[in-house]
N, C-alpha and C positions, 0 to 999 in steps of 0.2 A: 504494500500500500504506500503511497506515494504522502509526504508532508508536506502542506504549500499553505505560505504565511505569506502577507503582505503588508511593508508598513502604510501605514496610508499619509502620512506624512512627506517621505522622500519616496513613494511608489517604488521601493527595493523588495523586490520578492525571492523569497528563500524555497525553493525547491528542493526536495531528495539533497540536503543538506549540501543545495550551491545554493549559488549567490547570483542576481539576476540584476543588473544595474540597467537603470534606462536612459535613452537615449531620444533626444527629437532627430529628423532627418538632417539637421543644418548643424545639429550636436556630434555626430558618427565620426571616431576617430579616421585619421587618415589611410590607415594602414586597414579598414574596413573589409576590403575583397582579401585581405589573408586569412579571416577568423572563419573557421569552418561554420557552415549553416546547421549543423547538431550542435552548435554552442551557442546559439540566438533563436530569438524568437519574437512574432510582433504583437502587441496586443494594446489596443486602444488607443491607436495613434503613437507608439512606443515604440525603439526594436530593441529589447532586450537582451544584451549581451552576458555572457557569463564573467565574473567576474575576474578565473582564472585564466582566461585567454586574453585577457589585456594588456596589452607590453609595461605600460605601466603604472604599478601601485603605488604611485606619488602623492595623488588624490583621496580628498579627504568624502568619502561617498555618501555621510550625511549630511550635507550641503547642495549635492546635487538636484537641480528640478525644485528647490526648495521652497520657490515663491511660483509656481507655477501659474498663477492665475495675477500678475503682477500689475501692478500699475501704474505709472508714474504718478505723484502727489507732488500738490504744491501746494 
């Protein structure tokens, strides 16, 4: 049986204990056509990538997408 969490905060989903980072289309790292398509997947305007095929773990991934609905204020 399969375990699938999602924050709804930073929309980071935890499948069969990976890690699922999302991504908008204009967000897709560069190096995109090297990640196999069994390591992503798209869901709700999102393409979710696995965490462990991302070249790099520099980024801080509760920040990401974090103001989704954002606006500028003045």
């Amino acid at each position: 049986m399969s375990n699938f969490k999602i924050d709804s905060s930073t929309n980071i989903i935890k499948l069969n204990n990976q890690t699922y980072i999302p991504f908008q289309l204009h967000q897709l790292p560069k190096y995109y056509q090297e990640i196999p398509l069994s390591e992503q997947f798209n869901l709700k305007g999102y393409c979710y990538i696995n965490y462990n095929s991302l070249k790099s773990h520099n980024f801080d991934i509760h920040t990401l997408n974090k103001d989704l609905d954002y606006t500028q204020k003045r």
